[in-house]
N, C-alpha and C positions, 0 to 999 in steps of 0.2 A: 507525180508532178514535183513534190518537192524534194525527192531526192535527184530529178534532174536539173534544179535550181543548182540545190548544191553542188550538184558536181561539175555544170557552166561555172559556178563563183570557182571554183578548186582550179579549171583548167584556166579562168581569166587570171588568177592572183599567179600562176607558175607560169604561164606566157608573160604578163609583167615584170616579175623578178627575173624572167632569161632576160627577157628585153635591158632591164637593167643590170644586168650583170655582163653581159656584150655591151653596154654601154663604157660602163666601169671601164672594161678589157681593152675597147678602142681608146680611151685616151689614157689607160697607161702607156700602151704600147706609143700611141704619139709622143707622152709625155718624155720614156726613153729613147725616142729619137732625139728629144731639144740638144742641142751642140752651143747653143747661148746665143746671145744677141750676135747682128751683123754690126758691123762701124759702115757706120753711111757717111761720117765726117771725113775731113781730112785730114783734122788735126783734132788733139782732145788735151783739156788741162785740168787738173787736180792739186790740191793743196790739203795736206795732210797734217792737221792738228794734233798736235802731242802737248797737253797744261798737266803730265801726270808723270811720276818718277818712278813709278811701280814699274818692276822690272820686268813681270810681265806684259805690263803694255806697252813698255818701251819696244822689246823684243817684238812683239804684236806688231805696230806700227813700221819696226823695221823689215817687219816680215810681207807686210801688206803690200809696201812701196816695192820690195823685189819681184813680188809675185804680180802687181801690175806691169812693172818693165818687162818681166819674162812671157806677159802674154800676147800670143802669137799675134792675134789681132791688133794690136797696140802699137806693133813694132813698129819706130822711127816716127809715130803718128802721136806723143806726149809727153808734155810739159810739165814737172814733178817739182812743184817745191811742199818740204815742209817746213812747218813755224811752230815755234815750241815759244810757252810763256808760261806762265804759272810753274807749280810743278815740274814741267818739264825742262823748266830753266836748269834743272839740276843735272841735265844731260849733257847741258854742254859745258861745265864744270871740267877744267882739266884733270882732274882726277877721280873725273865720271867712271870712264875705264868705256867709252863708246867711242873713241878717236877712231880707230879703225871703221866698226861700222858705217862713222859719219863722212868719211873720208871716201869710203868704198860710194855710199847714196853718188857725192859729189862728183868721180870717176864718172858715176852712171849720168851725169848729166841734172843731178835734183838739185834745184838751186836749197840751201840750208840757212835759217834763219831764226835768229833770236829777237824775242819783245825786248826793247830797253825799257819801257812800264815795270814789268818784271824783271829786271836788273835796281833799278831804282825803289820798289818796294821791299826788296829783300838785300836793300844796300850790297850791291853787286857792283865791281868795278870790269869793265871789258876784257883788264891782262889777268882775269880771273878765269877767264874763257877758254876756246881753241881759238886760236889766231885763224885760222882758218873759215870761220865761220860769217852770214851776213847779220846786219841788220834792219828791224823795223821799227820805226816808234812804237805800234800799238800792234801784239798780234790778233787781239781784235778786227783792230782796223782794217788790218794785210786779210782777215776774209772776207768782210765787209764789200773790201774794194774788188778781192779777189772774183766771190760771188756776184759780185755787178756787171763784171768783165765777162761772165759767164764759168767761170772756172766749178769744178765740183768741189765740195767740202770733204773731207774725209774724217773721222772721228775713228782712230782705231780702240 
């Protein structure tokens, strides 16, 4: 009798771990179906914070804003500004060496935009800048107001 205890326990615990192991197996295999979210909107907007001079996140941040333009789903469907303050004041520095990159964003449609807070804290005068470029009083503010409006934040 009790070696047929054990051996019901032996065949329940190896029917539970198939059980959970086809479990497991069905939702990987779901999980490499996902192809990523649908856009159910019509339109979508993001605003993409850069307060940081490090050149990998500069790079980062420029990398970000290309690779949402270039997504298939996105297409003609968003509204791209970035705002730089703090730190990332120093990108838009004429002799950043980003003219081009910033230049290319603006081709693409991403409105581009400087804190004057952070020009005034770090006694920055504007023909210090790219001519090219907008501004906001506070790039605080510009998420604040952004985020109200419904826009996504972006932190690269």
């Amino acid at each position: 009798m009790k070696q047929i205890i054990i051996l019901c326990s032996i065949i329940f615990m190896c029917a539970t771990q198939l059980s959970h192991a086809q479990s497991i197996d069905k939702k990987l295999m779901e999980n490499a179906k996902f192809s990523g979210a649908d856009t159910h909107n019509q339109h979508y907007k993001a605003i993409y914070q850069l307060d940081s001079n490090n050149p990998d996140v500069v790079k980062k941040a420029f990398r970000n804003i290309k690779n949402v333009l270039n997504d298939p789903r996105l297409k003609g469907k968003i509204d791209l500004e970035l705002i730089t303050f703090s730190g990332g004041t120093e990108v838009m520095l004429k002799d950043s060496g980003y003219a081009d990159a910033l230049k290319e964003l603006i081709d693409k449609g991403v409105i581009v935009a400087q804190c004057s807070n952070s020009l005034q804290e770090r006694s920055l005068k504007k023909d210090q800048l790219y001519d090219f470029i907008g501004y906001v009083p506070s790039g605080n503010g510009e998420l604040v107001i952004r985020a109200s409006e419904g826009w996504v934040i972006v932190k690269p």
